[in-house]
Kinemage of the C-alpha trace (Angstrom):
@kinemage 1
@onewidth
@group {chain A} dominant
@subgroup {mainchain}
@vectorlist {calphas} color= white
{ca unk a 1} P -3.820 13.573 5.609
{ca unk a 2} L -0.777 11.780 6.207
{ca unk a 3} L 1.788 10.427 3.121
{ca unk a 4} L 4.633 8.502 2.557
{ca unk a 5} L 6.664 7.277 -0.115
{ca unk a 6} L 8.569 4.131 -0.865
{ca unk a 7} L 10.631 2.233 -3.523
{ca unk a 8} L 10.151 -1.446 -3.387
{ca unk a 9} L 13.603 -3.400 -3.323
{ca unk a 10} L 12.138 -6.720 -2.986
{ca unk a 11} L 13.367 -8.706 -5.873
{ca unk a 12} L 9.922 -10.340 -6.278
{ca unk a 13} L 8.509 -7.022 -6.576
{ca unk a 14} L 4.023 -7.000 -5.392
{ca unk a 15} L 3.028 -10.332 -5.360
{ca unk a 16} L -0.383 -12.519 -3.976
{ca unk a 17} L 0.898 -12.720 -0.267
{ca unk a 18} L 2.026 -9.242 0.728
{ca unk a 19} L -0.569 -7.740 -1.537
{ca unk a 20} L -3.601 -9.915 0.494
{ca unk a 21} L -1.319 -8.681 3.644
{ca unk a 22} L -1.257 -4.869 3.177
{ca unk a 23} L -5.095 -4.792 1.993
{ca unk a 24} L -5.575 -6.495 5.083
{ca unk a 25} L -3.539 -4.145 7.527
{ca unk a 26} L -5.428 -1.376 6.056
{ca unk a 27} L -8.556 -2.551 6.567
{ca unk a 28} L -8.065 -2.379 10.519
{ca unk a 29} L -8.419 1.019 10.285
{ca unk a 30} L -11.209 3.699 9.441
{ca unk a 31} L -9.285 5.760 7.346
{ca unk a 32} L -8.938 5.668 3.622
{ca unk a 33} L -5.771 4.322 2.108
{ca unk a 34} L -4.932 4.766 -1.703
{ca unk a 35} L -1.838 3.911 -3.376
{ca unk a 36} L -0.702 5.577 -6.132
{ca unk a 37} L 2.100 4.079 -9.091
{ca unk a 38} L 2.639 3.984 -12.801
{ca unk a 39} L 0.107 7.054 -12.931
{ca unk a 40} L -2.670 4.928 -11.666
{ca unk a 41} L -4.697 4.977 -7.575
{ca unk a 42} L -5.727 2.327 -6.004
{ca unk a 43} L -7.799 1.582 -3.139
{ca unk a 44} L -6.027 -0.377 -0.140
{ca unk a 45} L -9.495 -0.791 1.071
{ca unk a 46} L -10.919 -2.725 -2.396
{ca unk a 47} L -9.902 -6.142 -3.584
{ca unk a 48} L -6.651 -7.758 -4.568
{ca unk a 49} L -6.753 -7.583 -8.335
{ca unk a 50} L -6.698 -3.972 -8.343
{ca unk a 51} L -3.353 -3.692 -6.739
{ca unk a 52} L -2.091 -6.581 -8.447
{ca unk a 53} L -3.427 -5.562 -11.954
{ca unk a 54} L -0.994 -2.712 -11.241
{ca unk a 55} L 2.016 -5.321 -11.869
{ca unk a 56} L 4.679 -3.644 -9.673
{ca unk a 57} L 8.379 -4.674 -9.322
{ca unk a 58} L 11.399 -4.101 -7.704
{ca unk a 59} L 12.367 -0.005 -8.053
{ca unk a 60} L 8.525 1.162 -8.797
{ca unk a 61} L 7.818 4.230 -6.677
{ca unk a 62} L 4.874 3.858 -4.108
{ca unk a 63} L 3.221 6.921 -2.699
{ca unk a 64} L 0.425 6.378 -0.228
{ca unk a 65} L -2.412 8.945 1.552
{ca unk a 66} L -4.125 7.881 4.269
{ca unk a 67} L -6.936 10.351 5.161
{ca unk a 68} L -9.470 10.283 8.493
{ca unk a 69} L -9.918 9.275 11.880
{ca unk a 70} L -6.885 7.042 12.498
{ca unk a 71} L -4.665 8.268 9.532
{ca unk a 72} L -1.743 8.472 11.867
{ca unk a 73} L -1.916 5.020 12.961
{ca unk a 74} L -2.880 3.771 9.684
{ca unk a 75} L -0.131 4.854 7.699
{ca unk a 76} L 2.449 3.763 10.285
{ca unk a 77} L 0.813 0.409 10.375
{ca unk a 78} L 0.652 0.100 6.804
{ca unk a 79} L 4.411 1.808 6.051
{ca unk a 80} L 6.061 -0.787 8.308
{ca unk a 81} L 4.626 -3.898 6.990
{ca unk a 82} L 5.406 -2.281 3.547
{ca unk a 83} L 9.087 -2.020 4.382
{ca unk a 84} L 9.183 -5.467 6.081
{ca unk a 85} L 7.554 -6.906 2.985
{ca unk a 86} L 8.626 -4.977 0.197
């Protein structure tokens, strides 16, 4: 299982275009990929509501899991569009 942790700073906080972007990049790879803030998981793999339903802004804590075949590359895929985006 890899993990890793992030605050966003964008000012704009999650909205339509990274959020399509990052369910995108995570669906490249094999491996699961949940995200978990304000107390609630959500599948990188499922659709964009979910993760915008979660309504997150600038300074909400993200903590992601990637688990299986490629969690490696997954979660350094996914963690540097994160912190290019976010």
């Amino acid at each position: 299982m890899e993990k890793f942790n992030y605050i966003i700073v964008n000012k704009e906080g999650l909205h339509a275009r990274p959020a399509g972007e990052i369910l995108k990049k995570a669906g490249e790879f094999a491996s699961s990929a949940e995200l978990f803030a304000k107390g609630q998981t959500v599948s990188l793999k499922g659709g964009i509501f979910a993760l915008m339903g979660l309504g997150l802004r600038a300074g909400d804590e993200l903590d992601f899991t990637f688990k299986g075949p490629d969690e490696k590359e997954a979660c350094a895929a996914v963690s540097a569009l994160i912190k290019e985006l976010l």
